[in-house]
C-alpha positions as CSV (number, residue, x, y, z in Angstrom):
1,X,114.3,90.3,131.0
2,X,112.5,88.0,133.2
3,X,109.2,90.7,133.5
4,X,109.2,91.9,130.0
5,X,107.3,88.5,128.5
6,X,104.6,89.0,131.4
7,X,104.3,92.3,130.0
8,X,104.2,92.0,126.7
9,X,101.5,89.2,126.9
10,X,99.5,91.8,129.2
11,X,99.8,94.3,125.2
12,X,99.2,90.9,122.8
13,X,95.7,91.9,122.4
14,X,95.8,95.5,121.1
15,X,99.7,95.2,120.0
16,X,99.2,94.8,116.0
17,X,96.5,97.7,115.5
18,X,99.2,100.0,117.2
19,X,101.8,99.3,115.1
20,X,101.3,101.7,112.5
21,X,101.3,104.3,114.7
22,X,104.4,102.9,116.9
23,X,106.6,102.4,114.1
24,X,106.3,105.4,112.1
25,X,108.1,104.8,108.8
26,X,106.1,100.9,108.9
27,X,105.9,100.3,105.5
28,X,109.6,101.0,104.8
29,X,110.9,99.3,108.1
30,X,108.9,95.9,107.5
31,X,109.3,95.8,103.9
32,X,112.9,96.3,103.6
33,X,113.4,93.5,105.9
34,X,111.7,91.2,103.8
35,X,112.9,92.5,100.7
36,X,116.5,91.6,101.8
37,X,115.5,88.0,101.7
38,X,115.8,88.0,98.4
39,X,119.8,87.7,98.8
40,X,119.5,84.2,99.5
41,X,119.2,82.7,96.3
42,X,116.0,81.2,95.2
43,X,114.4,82.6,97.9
44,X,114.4,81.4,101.6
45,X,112.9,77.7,101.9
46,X,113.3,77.3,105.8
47,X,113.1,80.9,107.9
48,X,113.5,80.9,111.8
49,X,111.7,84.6,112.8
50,X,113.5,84.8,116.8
51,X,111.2,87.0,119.5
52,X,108.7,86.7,117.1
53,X,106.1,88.2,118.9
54,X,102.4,88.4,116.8
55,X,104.2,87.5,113.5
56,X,104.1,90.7,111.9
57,X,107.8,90.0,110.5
58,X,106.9,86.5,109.6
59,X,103.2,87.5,108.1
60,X,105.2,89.2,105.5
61,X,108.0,87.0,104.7
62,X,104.8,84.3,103.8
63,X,102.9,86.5,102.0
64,X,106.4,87.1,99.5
65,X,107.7,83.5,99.9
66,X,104.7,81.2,100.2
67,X,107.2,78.7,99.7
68,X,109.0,79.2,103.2
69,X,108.5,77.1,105.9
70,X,108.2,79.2,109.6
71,X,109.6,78.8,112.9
72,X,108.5,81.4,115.4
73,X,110.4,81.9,118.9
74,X,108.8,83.8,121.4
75,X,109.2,84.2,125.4
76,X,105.5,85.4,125.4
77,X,102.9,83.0,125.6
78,X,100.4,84.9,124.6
79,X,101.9,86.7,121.7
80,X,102.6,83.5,119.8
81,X,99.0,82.5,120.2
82,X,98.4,85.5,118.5
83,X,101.0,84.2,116.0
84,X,99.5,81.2,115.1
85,X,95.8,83.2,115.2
86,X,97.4,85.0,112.1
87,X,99.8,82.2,110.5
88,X,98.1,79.1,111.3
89,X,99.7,75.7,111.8
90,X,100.8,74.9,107.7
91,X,104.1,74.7,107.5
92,X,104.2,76.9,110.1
93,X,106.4,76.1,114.1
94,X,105.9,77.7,117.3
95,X,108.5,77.6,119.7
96,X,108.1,79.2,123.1
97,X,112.0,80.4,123.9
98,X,113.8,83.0,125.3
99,X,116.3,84.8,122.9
100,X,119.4,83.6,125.7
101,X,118.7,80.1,125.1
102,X,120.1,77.2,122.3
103,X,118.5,78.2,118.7
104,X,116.6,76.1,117.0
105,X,118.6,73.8,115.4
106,X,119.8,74.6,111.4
107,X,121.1,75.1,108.9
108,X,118.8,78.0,108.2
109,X,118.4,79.7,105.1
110,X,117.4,82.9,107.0
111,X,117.0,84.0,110.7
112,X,114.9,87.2,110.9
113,X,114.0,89.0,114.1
114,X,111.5,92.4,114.7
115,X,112.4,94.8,117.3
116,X,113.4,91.8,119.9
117,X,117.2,91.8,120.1
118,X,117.6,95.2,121.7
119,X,116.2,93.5,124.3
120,X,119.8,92.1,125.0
121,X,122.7,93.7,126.6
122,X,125.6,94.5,124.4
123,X,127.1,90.9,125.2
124,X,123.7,88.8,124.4
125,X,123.6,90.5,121.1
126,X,127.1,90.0,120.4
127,X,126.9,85.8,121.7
128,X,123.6,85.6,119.8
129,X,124.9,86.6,116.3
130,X,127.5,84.1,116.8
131,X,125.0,81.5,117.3
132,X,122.7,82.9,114.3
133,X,126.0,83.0,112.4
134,X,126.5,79.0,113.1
135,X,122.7,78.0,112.2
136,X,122.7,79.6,109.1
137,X,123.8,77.7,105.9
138,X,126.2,78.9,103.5
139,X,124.9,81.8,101.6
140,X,121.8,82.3,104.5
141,X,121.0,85.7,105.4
142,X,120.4,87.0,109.2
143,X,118.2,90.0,108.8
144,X,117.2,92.3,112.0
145,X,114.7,94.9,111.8
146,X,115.4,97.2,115.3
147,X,115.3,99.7,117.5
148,X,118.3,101.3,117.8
149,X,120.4,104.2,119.6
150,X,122.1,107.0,118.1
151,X,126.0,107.4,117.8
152,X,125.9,109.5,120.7
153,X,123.6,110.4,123.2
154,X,122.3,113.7,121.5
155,X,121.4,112.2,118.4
156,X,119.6,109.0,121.0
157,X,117.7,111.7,122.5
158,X,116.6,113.0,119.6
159,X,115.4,109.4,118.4
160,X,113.4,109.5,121.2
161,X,111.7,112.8,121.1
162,X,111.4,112.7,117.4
163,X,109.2,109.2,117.8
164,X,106.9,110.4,120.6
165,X,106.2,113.4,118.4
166,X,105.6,111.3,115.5
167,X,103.6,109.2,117.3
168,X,101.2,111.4,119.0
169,X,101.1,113.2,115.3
170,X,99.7,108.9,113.7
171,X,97.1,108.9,117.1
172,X,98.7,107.3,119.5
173,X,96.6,108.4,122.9
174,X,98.4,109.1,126.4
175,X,97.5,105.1,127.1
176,X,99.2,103.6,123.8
177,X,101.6,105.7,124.6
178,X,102.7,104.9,128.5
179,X,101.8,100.8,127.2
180,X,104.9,101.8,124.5
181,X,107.1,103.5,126.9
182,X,106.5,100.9,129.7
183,X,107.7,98.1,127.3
184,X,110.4,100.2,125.9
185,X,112.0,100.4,129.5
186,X,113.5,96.7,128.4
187,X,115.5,98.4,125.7
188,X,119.5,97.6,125.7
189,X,119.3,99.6,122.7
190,X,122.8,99.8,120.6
191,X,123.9,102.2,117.7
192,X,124.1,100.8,114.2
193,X,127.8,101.1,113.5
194,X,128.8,98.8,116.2
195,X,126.0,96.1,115.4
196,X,127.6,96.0,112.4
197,X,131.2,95.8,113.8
198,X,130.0,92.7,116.0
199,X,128.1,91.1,112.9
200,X,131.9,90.9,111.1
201,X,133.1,90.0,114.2
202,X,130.9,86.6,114.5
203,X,131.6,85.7,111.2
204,X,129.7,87.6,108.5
205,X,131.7,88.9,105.4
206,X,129.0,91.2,104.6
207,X,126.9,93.3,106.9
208,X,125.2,96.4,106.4
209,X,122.0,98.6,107.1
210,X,119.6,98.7,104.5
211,X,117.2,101.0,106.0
212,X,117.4,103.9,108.9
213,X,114.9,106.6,109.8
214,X,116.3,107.4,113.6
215,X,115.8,104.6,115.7
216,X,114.1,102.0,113.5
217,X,116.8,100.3,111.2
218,X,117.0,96.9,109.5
219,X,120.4,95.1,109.5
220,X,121.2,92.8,107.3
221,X,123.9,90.4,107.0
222,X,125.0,86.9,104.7
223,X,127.0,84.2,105.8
């Protein structure tokens, strides 16, 4: 992981205008994850967003609970300066961290994350919902909108064919494209169903996917 926030830094400029055309079913996958927020009670008052990245994730969980206050982790410089460019410093933390090290310190009435975990190896992910488990308070909610893999490796490879194609098909040029697939090569991706065994396994009662449309899913779990 050590390359990838170099990387992603080098993408920070033009990295929110492709979106749309990265993440084909956008509205769905960003929306659901902020709509889950809505199972903590009251709303969310205190939200830690981890591998934040521009803020797109966080953006929207302000815009629905003006209320919350923000905490954004990122390894890349550069992409948390375009962060705070879009959230500005009201109510709002910037933390530059990797997703290995300590968390921010709770309780926390929500940890959210956008396509950063699957960054991880099938151990990090596993050691870092047991520390999201421990930061969040009773009745927080972890929610992780990702990339994933298939069950198997034919439906994977579909996954992948089917978002190139969609891709292309929104107006993604051969550039966007390589930029995507070069930052992609820091995928650990893992299927859904056992993300959601390790979620129960670090402590969460009740875990389940919310959203899937082939690789992009959003998790959702509740201490």
């Amino acid at each position: 992981m050590s390359e990838a926030p170099a990387i992603f830094d080098r993408h920070a400029a033009g990295y929110d205008t492709a979106r749309r055309r990265l993440i084909p079913p956008y509205d769905d996958f960003y929306g659901t994850a902020v709509e889950a927020l809505d199972l903590v009670g009251g709303g969310p008052d205190r939200v830690l967003d981890l591998g934040a990245g521009t803020g797109l994730l966080s953006a929207g969980v302000r815009a629905v609970w003006p209320q919350a206050s923000l905490t954004l982790t990122d390894a890349a410089g550069e992409m948390l300066k375009r962060a705070r460019e879009t959230l500005g410093d009201d109510d709002v933390s910037y933390v530059r961290a990797d997703l290995a090290d300590a968390l921010p310190a709770g309780p926390w009435d929500a940890i959210v994350s956008a396509l950063a975990i699957h960054h991880l190896g099938d151990e990090g992910k596993r050691g870092l919902f047991a520390r999201i488990h421990a930061e969040l308070r009773e009745g927080g909610v972890f929610v992780d909108a990702e990339q994933v893999s298939g069950p198997t490796d034919l439906f994977t490879q579909r996954y992948e064919a089917w978002h190139e194609r969609r891709a292309r098909e929104a107006g993604s040029d051969d550039a966007e494209w390589e930029g995507a697939v070069e930052r992609m090569s820091f995928d650990r991706c893992a299927d859904v169903g056992s993300q959601l065994r390790w979620l129960r396994e670090a402590g969460f009662d009740d875990a389940d996917c919310l959203f899937k449309d082939h690789r992009f899913a959003a998790l959702v779990a509740r201490r």
